[in-house]
N, C-alpha and C positions, 0 to 999 in steps of 0.2 A: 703873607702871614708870617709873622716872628716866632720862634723855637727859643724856649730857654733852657738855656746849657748850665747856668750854676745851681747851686747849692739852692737856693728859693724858687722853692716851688710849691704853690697856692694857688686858690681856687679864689672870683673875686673881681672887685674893678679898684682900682686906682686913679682920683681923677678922669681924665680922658683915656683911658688905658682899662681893657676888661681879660683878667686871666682865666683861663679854663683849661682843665684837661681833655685830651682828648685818648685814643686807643694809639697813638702815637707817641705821645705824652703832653709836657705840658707846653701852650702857647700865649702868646700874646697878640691883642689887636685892637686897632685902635677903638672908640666906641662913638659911633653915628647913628644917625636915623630920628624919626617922630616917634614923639611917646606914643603910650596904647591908648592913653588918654584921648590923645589925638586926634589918631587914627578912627575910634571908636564915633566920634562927635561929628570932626571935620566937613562939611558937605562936599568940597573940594575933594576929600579922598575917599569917599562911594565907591568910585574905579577900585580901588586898593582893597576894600572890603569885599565886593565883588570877587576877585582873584580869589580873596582866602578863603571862601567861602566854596569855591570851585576847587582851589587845592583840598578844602576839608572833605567833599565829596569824594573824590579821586583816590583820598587818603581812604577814605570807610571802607570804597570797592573795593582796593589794595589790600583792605585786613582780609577779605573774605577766601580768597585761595594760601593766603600767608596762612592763615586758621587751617583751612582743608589739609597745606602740608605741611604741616608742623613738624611731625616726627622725620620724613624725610628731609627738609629743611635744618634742621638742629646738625644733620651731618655732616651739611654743605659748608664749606671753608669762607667761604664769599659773604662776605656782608653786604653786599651792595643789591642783595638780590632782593629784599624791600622795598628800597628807593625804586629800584628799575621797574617791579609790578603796580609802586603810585606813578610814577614816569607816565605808565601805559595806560593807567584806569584814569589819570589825569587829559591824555588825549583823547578820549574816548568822550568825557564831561566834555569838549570844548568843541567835538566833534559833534553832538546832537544838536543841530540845526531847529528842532521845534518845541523847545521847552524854554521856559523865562530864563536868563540869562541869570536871575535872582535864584534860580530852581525851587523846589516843596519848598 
């Protein structure tokens, strides 16, 4: 991932080129991948739909104790400690061996 050091700094795509800030600051990267169009239609990429629909799972379980500690959470320095509770609720989704792979 690219770091820009001058004077321009924006938010935005360029061509092949997409800028964003981040908590770091701002960066640059190139820009890849299948539209959502795509993705959405494709029959080819079912697998791929599949996935996010198992990440969006993993992600809802993840809100439920982020919710519970909210107030102890706001004191904690760590940002990562979101990621790491969908990290966990996400193997927990891949880990139930008897439900449709599609799930509700």
């Amino acid at each position: 991932m690219s770091r820009q050091d001058g004077l321009l700094q924006f938010n935005g795509a360029i061509e092949n080129l997409s800028f964003y800030k981040t908590k770091k600051g701002y960066s640059v990267r190139k820009r890849s991948g299948v539209s959502g169009e795509r993705i959405f239609k494709d029959p080819a990429l079912q697998r791929t739909r599949e996935n996010g629909q198992e990440f969006g799972r993993g992600g809802k379980a993840g809100k439920l104790p982020r919710v519970a500690f909210r107030s102890m959470m706001s004191s904690v320095a760590d940002s990562g400690v979101a990621i790491r509770f969908m990290k966990a609720f996400v193997k927990v989704v891949k880990a139930d061996a008897t439900s449709n792979r599609r799930g509700a």
